[in-house]
C-alpha positions in Angstrom: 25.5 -29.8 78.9 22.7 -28.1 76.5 25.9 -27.6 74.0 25.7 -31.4 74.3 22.5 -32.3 74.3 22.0 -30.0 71.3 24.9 -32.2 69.7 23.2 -35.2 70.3 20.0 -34.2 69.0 21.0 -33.2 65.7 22.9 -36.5 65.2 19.8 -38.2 66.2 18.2 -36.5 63.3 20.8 -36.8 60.6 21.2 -40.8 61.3 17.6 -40.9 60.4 17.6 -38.8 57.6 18.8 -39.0 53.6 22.8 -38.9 54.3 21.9 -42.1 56.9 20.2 -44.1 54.6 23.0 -43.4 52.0 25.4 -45.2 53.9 23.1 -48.4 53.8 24.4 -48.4 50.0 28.0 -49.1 51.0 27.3 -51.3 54.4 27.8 -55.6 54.5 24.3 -56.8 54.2 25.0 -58.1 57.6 24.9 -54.4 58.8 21.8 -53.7 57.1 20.2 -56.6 59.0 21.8 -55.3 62.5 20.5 -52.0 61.4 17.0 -53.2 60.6 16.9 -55.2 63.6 17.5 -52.1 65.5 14.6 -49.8 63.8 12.6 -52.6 65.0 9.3 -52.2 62.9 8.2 -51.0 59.2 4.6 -50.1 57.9 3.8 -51.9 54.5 1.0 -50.2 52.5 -0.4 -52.7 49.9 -4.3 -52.6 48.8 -5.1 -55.8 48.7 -5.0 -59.6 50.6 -4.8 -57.3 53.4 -5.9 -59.5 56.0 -4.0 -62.5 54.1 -0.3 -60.5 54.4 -1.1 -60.1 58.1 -0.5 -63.8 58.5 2.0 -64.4 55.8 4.2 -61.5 56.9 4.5 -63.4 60.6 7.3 -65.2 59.4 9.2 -62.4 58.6 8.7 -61.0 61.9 9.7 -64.6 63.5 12.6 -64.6 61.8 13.9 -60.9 62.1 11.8 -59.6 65.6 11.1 -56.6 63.3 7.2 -55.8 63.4 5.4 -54.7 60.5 2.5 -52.8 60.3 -0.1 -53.3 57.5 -2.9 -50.0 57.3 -6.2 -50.1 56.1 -6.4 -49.1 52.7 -9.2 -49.0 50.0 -7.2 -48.9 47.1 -4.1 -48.8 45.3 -4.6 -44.8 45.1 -4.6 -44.4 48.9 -0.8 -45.2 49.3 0.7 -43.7 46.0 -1.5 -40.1 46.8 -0.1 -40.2 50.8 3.4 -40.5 49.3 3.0 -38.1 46.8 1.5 -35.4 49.7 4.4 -36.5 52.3 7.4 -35.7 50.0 8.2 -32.7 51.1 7.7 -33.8 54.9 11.4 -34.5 56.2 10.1 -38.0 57.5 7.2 -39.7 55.9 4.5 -42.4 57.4 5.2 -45.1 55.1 8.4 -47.8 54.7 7.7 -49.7 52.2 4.9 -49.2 49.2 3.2 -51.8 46.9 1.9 -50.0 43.3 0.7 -51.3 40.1 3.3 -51.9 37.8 1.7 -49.2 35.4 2.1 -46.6 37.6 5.6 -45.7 37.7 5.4 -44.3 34.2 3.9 -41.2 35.4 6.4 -40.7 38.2 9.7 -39.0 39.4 11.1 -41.8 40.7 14.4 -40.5 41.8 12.6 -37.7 43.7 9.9 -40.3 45.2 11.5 -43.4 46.1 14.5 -44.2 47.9 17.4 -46.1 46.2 18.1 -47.6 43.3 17.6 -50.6 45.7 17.5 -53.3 43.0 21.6 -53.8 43.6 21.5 -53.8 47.0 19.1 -57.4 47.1 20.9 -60.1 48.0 19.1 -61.9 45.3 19.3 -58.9 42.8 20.3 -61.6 39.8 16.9 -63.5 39.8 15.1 -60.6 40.3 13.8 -57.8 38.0 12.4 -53.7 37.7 10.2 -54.5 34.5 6.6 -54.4 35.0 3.4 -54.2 32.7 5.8 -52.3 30.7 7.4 -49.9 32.8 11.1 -49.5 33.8 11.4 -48.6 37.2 15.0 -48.0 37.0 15.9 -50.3 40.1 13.5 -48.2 42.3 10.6 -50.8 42.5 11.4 -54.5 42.7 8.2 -56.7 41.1 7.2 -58.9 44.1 3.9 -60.2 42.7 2.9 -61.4 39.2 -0.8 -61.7 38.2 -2.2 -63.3 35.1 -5.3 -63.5 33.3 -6.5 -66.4 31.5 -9.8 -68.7 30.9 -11.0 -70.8 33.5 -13.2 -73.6 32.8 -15.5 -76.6 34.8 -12.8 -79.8 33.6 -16.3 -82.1 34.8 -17.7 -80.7 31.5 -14.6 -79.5 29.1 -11.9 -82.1 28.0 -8.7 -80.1 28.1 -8.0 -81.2 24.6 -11.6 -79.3 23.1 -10.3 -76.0 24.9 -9.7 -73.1 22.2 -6.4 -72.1 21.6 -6.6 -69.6 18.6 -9.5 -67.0 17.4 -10.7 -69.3 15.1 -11.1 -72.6 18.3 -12.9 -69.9 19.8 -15.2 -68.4 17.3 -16.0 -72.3 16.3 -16.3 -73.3 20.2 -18.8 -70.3 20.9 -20.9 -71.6 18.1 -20.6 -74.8 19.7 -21.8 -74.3 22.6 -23.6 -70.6 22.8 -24.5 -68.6 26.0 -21.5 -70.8 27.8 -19.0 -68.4 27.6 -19.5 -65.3 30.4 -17.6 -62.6 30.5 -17.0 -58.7 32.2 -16.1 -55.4 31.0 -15.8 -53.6 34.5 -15.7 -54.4 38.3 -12.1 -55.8 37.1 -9.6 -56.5 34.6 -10.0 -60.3 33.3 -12.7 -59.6 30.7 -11.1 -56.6 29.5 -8.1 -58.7 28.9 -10.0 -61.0 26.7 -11.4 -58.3 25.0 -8.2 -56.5 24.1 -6.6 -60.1 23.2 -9.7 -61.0 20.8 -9.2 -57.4 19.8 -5.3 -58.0 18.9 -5.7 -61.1 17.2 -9.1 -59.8 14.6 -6.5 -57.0 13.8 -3.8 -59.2 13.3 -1.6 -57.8 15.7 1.5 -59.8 17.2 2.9 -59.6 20.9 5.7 -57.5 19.6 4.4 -55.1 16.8 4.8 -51.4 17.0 1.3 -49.1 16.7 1.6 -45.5 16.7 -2.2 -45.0 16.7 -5.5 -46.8 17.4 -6.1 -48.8 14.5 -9.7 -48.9 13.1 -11.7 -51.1 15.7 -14.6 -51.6 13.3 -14.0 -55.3 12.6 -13.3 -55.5 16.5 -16.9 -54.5 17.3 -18.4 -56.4 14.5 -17.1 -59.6 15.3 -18.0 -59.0 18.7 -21.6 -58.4 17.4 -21.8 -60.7 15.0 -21.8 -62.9 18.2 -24.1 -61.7 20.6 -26.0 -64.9 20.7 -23.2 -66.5 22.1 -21.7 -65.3 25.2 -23.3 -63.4 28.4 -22.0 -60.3 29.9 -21.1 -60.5 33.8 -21.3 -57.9 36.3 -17.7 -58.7 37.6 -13.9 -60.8 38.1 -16.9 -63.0 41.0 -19.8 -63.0 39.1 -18.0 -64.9 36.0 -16.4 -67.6 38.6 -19.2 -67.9 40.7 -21.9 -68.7 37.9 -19.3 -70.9 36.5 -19.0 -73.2 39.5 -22.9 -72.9 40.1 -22.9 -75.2 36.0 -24.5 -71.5 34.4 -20.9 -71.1 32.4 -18.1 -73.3 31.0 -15.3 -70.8 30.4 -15.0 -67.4 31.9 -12.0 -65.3 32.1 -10.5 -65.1 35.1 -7.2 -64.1 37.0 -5.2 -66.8 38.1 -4.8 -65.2 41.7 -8.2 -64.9 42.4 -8.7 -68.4 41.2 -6.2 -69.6 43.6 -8.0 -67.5 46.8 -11.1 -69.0 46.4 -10.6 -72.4 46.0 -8.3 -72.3 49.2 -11.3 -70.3 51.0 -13.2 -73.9 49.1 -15.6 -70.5 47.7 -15.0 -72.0 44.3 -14.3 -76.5 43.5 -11.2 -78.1 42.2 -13.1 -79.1 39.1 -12.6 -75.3 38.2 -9.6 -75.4 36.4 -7.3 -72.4 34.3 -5.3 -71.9 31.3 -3.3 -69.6 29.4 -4.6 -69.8 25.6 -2.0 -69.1 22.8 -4.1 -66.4 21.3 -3.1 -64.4 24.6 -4.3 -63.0 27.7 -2.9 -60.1 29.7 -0.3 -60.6 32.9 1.0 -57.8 34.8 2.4 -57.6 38.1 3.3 -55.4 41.4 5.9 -53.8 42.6 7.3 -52.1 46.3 9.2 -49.7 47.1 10.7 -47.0 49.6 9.4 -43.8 49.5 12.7 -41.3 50.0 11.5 -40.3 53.5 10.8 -43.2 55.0 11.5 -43.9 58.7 12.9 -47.6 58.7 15.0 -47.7 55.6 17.1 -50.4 57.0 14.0 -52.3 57.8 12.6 -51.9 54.7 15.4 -52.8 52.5 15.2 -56.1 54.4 11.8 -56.6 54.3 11.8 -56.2 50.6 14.6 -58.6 50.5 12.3 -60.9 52.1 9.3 -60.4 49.8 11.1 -61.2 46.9 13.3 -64.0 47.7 13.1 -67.4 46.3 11.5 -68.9 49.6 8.5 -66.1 50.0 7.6 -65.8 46.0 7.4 -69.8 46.1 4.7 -69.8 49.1 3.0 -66.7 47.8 2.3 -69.0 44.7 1.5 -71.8 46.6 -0.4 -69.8 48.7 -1.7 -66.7 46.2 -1.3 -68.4 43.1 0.8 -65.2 42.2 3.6 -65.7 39.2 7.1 -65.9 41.3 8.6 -62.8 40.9 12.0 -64.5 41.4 13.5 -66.6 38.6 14.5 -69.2 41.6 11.5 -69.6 43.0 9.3 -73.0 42.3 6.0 -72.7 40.4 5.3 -76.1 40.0 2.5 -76.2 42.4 1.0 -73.0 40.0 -2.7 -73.8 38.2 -0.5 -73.0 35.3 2.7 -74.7 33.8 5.9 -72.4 33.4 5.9 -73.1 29.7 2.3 -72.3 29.1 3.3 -68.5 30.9 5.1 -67.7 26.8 1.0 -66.7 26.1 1.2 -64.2 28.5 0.7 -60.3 27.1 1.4 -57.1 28.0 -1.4 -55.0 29.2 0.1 -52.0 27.3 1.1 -53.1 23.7 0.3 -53.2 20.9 -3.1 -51.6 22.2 -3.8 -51.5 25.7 -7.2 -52.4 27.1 -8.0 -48.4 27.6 -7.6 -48.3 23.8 -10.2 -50.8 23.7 -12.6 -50.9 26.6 -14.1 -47.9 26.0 -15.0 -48.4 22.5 -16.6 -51.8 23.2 -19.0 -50.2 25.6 -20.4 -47.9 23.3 -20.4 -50.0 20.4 -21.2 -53.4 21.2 -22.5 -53.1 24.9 -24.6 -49.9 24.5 -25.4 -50.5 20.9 
C-alpha cells in the first residue's frame, strides 16, 4: 500500500511538471482544451486595465468554466522580477504573464518561458512574436498593440488644416502658438513626439541604420527656437484633460488611453486622433508562460483566447488597442488601418532614451 501510494505520488508530480507540459506539444488541440478544463483555473499577471480584464476575461470563463485570477500589481516590473525569482522553484505562482514588448531583449527566454507556443495557436497564421523590435522567438505572442499619435478638439481643427510633415507643423505652431501641449515624463506619448520631431530634423527614415547617436544639436535648437509656441504638460492626462477643458488643440496622446476615457465619457467625442505621416511611435504587449507554471494547459488556452480574431476585435472596440491578429476587425478603431503605415518603432533609428534625456537638459532645463 505505501509502495503504492508512493507511486502515485510521484506521478502526480511529474504530470504537473516539465515532461507533462511537453506532451501538450504533440496533443489534438481538443486534448489541450479537456486538459485545461481539468486544471480548472490560471493566474494572469498584467499591470494595467486591471479592473477592466476582470470583466472582459468573464467570457472566457463562461465559455471554458476555467477561472482566472488577475493579482494586484503596480507595475509591469512586479510580474517579470516574481518570474525571474521563481525559476528555480519547481512550480511557480504565475500562468500566464503580460510584458512590454522591449523587454524580451534582455532575457533567456528558453530558460524563462515555456514553449515555443506560437505553433501551438490555433490561429498561429494571423498572429505574430515581433514586438517594439524584439523577436521573442515564438515564446511571447503580441496580444495588445498601443499607438501614439496627436489628438485634437475636431470643434476647432478641420481635419484638412492638421499637420502632416515637420514643416505643417513648424508653420501650424506659428499659427496658432501656446496650442500645442505636450509631456516629457509621467508617460510615453510626448516622448514619442519628441523622438519623431527628433527623426525627421535629422533626416532620418523609418528604416535607416545608426550605429551611434547622431549630433542632437539641431534637435534642441529647433526645439528652442520654439519655445513660444507649445506648453509642457505634467503627464499622458494632463495633455488630454486641458485639451478637452479648450486650453489645447493638439496634444499627443496614445490611442488606448484616448479610447478609455471617452468610454468612461472622462474625455468628449469631439476629441478626435490621428497618426501623422512624419511618425509617431506604436509598440505593443506580449504574454507568456513562465516554464514553471502550474496550469499550462490552461494557459495555452487562455492565450489562445487573448489573441484570437473574436477577443482582439472587442479589445479594440472596447480598449482601442491595435488587433494583434491580422483577422481581427478594426474598423470601429479612432484610426483607419491604412493611416497605421505612420506608425514607428520605439527603437530605431534612435530610440526615445537616446533622446529624452538630452531634451531635458538642453531644452527643458536650459
Amino acid at each position: 500500500m505505501l509502495r503504492k501510494l508512493l507511486v502515485t505520488a510521484v506521478t502526480g508530480l511529474f504530470l504537473t511538471g516539465p515532461a507533462f507540459a511537453a506532451d501538450l506539444v504533440t496533443m489534438p488541440w481538443s486534448k489541450v482544451v479537456d486538459q485545461a478544463r481539468a486544471e480548472g483555473e490560471l493566474t494572469w499577471y498584467v499591470w494595467y486595465h486591471q479592473p477592466e480584464f476582470r470583466k472582459e476575461v468573464k467570457a472566457f470563463e463562461t465559455q471554458y468554466g476555467i477561472r482566472v485570477n488577475l493579482p494586484s500589481l503596480s507595475n509591469a516590473n512586479d510580474a517579470l522580477n516574481k518570474v525571474m525569482a521563481e525559476n528555480g522553484r519547481m512550480t511557480g505562482d504565475i500562468d500566464v504573464i503580460a510584458m512590454g514588448g522591449q523587454s524580451g531583449s534582455q532575457l533567456d527566454m528558453a530558460k524563462l518561458f515555456y514553449g515555443p507556443i506560437l505553433p501551438l495557436m490555433p490561429e498561429a497564421k494571423n498572429l505574430t512574436d515581433q514586438a517594439e523590435g524584439t523577436d521573442w522567438k515564438g515564446y511571447g505572442i503580441k496580444f495588445w498593440g498601443n499607438q501614439t499619435g496627436l489628438a485634437y478638439d475636431s470643434n476647432r481643427v478641420k481635419q484638412a488644416d492638421l499637420p502632416q510633415s515637420l514643416d505643417d507643423l513648424s508653420k501650424w505652431m506659428a499659427a496658432n502658438p501656446q496650442q500645442l501641449g505636450f509631456n516629457y515624463e509621467n508617460g510615453g506619448s510626448g516622448p514619442s513626439f519628441i523622438e519623431n520631431v527628433a527623426r525627421n530634423v535629422l533626416g532620418l527614415k523609418p528604416d535607416d541604420k545608426v550605429t551611434k547617436v547622431p549630433d542632437l544639436k539641431p534637435v534642441y535648437d529647433w526645439f528652442n527656437t520654439r519655445k513660444d509656441q507649445y506648453v509642457i504638460t505634467a503627464s499622458n492626462n494632463d495633455s488630454l484633460v486641458r485639451l478637452n477643458s479648450g486650453e489645447f488643440l493638439l496634444v499627443p496622446s496614445w490611442e488606448d488611453l484616448l479610447t478609455t476615457l471617452q468610454r468612461n465619457h472622462e474625455i468628449g467625442d469631439n476629441i478626435k486622433f490621428y497618426i501623422p505621416k512624419f511618425g509617431m511611435n506604436g509598440g505593443g504587449n506580449v504574454v507568456a508562460i513562465p516554464a514553471n507554471a502550474p496550469h499550462k494547459a490552461a494557459a495555452l488556452l487562455f492565450i489562445s483566447w487573448l489573441t484570437s480574431a473574436k477577443t482582439q476585435t472587442t479589445f479594440n472596440q472596447d480598449f482601442g488597442s491595435a488587433p494583434a491578429n491580422t483577422a481581427a476587425d478594426s474598423s470601429k478603431a479612432l484610426v483607419p488601418a491604412a493611416e497605421r503605415v505612420n506608425s514607428r518603432n520605439w527603437n530605431a533609428p534612435l530610440s526615445d532614451h537616446d533622446i529624452t534625456p538630452g531634451f531635458i537638459a538642453n531644452v527643458v532645463q536650459k
